[in-house]
N, C-alpha and C positions, 0 to 999 in steps of 0.2 A: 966155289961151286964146281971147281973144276978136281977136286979129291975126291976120294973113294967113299962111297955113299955108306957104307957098312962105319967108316971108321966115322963121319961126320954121324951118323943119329948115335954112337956110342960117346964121344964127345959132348952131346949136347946133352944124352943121357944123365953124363958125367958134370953137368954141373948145375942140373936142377936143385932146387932151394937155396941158390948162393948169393951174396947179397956185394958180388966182387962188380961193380960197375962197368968193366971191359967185358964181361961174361956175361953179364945183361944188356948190355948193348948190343953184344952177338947175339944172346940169342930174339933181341927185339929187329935184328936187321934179316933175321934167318924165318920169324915170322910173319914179317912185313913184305919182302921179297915171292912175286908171287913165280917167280921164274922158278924157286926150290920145289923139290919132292913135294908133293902133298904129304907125306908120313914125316919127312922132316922139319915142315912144320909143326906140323901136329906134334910131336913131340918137345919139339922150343915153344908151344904156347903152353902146354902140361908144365914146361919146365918152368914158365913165367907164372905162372897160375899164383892168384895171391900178392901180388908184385907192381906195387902202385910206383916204380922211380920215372920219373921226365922218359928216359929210352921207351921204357915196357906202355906205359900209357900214350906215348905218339904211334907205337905199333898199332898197339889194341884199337887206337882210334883213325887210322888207317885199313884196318884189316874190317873192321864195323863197319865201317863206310862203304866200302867195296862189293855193291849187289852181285856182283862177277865173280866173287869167292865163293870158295865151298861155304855151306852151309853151317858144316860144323866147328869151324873155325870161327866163325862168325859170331855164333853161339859163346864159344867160348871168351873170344874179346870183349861178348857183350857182360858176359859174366864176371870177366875179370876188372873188370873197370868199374864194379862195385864197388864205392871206398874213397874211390878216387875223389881228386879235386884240382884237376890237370883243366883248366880253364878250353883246351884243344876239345882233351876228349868230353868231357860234359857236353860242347857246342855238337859234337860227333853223334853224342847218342841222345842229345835231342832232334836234329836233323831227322834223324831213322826213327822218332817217335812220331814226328809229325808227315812222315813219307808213306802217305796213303797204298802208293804202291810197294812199297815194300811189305815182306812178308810179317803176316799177323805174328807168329810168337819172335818172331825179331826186335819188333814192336813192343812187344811185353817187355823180354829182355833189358832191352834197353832202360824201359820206361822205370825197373825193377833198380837196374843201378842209378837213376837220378833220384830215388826216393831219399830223403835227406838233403839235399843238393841245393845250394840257391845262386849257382851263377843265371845274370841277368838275361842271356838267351837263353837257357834253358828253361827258364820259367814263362818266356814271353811263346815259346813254340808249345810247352807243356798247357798254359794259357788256352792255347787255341784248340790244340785236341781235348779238350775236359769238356769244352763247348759242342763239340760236333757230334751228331746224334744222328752221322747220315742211316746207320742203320743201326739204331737202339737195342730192336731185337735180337741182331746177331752176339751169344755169347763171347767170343773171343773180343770183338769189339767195348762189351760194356766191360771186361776184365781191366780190358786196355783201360780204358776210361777209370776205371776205379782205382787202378796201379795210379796214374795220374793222379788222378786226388789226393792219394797219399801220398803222391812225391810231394804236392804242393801244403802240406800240412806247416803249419807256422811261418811261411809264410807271408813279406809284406809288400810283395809287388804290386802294385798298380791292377797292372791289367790282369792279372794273378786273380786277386781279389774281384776284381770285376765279375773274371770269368764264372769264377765260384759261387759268388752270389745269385749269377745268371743263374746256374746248375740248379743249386738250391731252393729257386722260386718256380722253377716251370713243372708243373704237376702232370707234364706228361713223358717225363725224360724217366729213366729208370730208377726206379724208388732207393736201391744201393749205390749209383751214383750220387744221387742227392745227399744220403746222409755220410756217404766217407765226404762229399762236399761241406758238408755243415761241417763234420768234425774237423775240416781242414780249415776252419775258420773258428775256430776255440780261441777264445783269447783276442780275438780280433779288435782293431780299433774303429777299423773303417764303418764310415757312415752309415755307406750303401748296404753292406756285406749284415749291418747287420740291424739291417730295416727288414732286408731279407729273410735272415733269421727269425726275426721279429713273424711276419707275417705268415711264416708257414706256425711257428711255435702254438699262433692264436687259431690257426686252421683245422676247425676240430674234424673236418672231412679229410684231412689230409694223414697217412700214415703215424702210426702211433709212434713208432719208433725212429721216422724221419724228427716228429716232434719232439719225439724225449732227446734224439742228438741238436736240437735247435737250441732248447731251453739250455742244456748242459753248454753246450757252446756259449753260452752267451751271462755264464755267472761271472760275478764279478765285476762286471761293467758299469759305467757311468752314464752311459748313452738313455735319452728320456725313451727313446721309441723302443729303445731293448726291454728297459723296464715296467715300460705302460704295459708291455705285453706279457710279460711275466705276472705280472700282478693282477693283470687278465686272467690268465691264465690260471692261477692261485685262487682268485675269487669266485669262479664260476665250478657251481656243482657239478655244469654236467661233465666237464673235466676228468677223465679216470685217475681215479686217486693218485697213483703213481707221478702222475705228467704233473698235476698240482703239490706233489711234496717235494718233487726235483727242483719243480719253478721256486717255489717259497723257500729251498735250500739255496738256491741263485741268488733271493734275494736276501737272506740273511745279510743283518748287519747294513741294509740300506734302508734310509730313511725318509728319502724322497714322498713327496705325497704321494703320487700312486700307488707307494707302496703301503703309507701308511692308512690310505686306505682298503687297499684290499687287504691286509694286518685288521682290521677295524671288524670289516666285514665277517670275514674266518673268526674272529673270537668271539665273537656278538651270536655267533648263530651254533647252538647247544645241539642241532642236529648233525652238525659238522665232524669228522672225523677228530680224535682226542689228540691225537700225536699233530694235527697242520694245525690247528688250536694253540695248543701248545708254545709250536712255533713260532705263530703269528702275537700269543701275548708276549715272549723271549722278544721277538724282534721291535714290538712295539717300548722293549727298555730304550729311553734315553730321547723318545718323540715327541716333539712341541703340536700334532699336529691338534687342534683344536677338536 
């Protein structure tokens, strides 16, 4: 710190994209240091940019942390720690997710690089923000909230799952919240998560497209309450076609009675659409149901 300011940001200039670990170390000590230039950071985190080794991700997740930094720096650690899977920085830019007081697109930021991610605090903090609807209305907030759902996409924490489930049943939370919710619960095993699903699926008052990501979440399962509702769903006219050929696609190739009764029902009745007809006598190959 104590050379000449011209030759250190040509220096640091000079070894952006390099993958020499003495040189990333510098420039992760020259980022992290908040005693340096502002410009000479800024320039060793441009340099790091891209750059997920143990040095560059304790910076990034120190420079994150730091409400007291410039902003743009900030920005960019949050950005940079996209990728990652430094157990520090994830803990880092979950903290700053669930840090009410810190600033909304920091928030985003952050939330943007744990999309993917499944360390166990990061999903237990991202758990909690999916939940909070202190202010539904506010755009930036339900963004947040949505970047969350998709960070929590596949998924199989506990309270993870809990929280998702919660999301997806309360019909007064944001209708895009709910369904990035549901689609974050595709594949799911859990009970709860998809009793849930289950009950908005059958909810013919509830959004159309909250419904069609219910049923679609929920093919392939073995679960009785997934499929009673599927099959629900598949049997009843007043159903818009669409939500009833996705359900009866979910249920392809299960042979469970609810299913084969609502299979029974759809082929027995000639005023039924040709193509879930169809469907429903294919799926009823190979059924003992009496």
């Amino acid at each position: 710190m104590n050379d000449d300011f011209c030759l250190r940001f040509r220096a640091i200039k000079a070894m952006a994209g390099t993958h020499n670990a003495d040189a990333l170390r510098a420039l992760a000590a020259v980022v992290a240091h908040t005693r340096n230039d502002r410009r000479l950071r800024h320039r060793a985190a441009k340099a790091l940019t891209r750059t997920h080794g143990a040095n560059a991700a304790k910076a990034w997740a120190a420079v994150v942390q730091s409400r007291g930094d410039y902003v743009d720096l900030r920005k960019i650690a949050a950005e940079s720690l996209i990728g990652t899977h430094d157990a520090d920085a994830l803990r880092a830019l979950a903290a700053i997710v669930a840090n009410t007081k810190d600033a909304i697109f920091m928030r985003v930021c952050a939330a943007k690089a744990l999309v993917g991610k499944h360390e166990a605090g990061a999903l237990r903090a991202l758990a909690a923000v999916v939940q909070d609807k202190t202010d539904k209305t506010h755009t930036a907030d339900v963004v947040l909230r949505e970047l969350v759902a998709k960070a929590l996409i596949g998924t199989h924490d506990a309270d993870a799952l809990r929280a998702l489930a919660t999301v997806v049943q309360d019909d007064t939370d944001d209708v895009d919240v709910r369904e990035l919710a549901a689609k974050a619960l595709t594949g799911t095993h859990d009970a709860d998560a998809l009793r849930a699903l289950a009950a908005v699926a059958e909810d013919m008052n509830d959004d159309f497209c909250l419904r069609f990501r219910a049923i679609k979440a929920m093919a392939g399962t073995h679960n009785a309450d997934a499929l009673r509702a599927l099959a629900a769903v598949v049997a009843h006219t007043r159903n818009d076609r669409r939500l009833r050929h996705r359900a009866a696609k979910a249920l392809t190739r299960t042979h469970g009675a609810n299913a084969a009764k609502a299979w029974a029902a759809v082929v027995q009745s000639r005023g039924d659409y040709v193509d879930l007809r169809k469907i429903a006598a294919e799926s009823l190959i190979g059924t003992h149901d009496a």
